[in-house]
C-alpha positions in Angstrom: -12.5 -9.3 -26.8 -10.0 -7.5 -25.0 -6.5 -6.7 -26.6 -4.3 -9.0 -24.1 -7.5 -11.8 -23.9 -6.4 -11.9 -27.6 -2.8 -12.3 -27.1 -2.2 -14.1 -23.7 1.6 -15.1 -24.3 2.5 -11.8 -25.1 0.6 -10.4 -21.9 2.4 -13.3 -19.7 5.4 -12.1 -20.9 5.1 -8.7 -20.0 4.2 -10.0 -16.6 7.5 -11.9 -16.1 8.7 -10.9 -12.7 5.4 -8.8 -11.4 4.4 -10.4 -7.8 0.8 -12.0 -7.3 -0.1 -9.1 -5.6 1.0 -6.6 -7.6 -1.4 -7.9 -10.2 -4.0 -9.0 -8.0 -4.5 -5.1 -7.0 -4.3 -3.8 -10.7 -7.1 -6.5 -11.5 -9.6 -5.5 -8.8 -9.0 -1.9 -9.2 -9.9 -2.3 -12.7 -13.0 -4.4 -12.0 -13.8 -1.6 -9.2 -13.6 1.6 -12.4 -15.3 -1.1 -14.7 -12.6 -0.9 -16.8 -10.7 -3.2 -19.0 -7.5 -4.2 -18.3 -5.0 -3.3 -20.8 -1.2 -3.2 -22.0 -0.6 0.1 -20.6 -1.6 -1.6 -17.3 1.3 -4.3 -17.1 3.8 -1.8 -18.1 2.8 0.3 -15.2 2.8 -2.9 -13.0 6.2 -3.6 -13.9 7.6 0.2 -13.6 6.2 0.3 -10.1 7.9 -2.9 -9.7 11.2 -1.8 -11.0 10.5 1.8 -8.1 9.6 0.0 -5.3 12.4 -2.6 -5.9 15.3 -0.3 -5.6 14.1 2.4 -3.0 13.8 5.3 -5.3 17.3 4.6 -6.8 15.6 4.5 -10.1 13.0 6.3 -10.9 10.9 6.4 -14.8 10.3 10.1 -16.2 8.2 10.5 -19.1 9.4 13.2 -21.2 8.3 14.9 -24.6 11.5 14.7 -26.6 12.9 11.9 -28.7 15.8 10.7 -29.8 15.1 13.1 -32.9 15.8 15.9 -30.8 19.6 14.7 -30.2 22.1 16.2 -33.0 24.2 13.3 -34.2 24.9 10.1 -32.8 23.2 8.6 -35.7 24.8 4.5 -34.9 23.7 5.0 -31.1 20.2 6.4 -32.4 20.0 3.0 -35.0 21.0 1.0 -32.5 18.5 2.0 -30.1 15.4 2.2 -32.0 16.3 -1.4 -33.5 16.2 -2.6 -29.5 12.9 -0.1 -28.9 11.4 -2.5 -31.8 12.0 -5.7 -30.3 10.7 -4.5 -26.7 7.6 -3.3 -28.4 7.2 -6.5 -30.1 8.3 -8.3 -26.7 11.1 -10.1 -29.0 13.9 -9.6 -26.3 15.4 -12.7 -27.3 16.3 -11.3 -30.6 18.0 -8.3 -29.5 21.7 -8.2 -30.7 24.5 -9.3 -28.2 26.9 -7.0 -29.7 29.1 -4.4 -28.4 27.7 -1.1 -27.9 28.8 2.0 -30.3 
């Protein structure tokens, strides 16, 4: 069983906001490879989303370094790995509503 076919709300969730088509293409692309369809797929659904949505105003970069590479800062750092959790767990509801450091 495929790791979203074993958790579909999650995988809806992740879809919140992607068009019909957008997913439609992803889906028979895959089916084309003979692949399965996986996590890393939505995410990349919903960065294209995010690109093609603004015109190139923003754009993602991967990068190599981590927030271990910035000196200092250690509430901001806290802080932000907390909210990286809850993404990764899709738990956006739970992030804090606080002010910023």
């Amino acid at each position: 069983m495929s790791e979203l076919a074993k958790n579909i709300p999650d995988a809806s969730a992740q879809l919140a906001g992607t068009t019909l088509n957008a997913l439609e293409s992803v889906v028979k692309t895959k089916q084309h490879r003979k692949e399965a369809l996986d996590s890393t797929d939505l995410a990349e659904i919903k960065k294209e989303l995010v690109e093609n949505d603004t015109n190139g105003l923003i754009e993602f970069l991967e990068t190599r370094r981590t927030l271990n590479d910035v000196y200092g800062l250690e509430s901001v750092k806290a802080w932000l790995r907390q909210d990286i959790a809850l993404w990764r767990k899709n738990d956006t509801a739970e992030r804090p509503c606080r002010q910023r450091p």
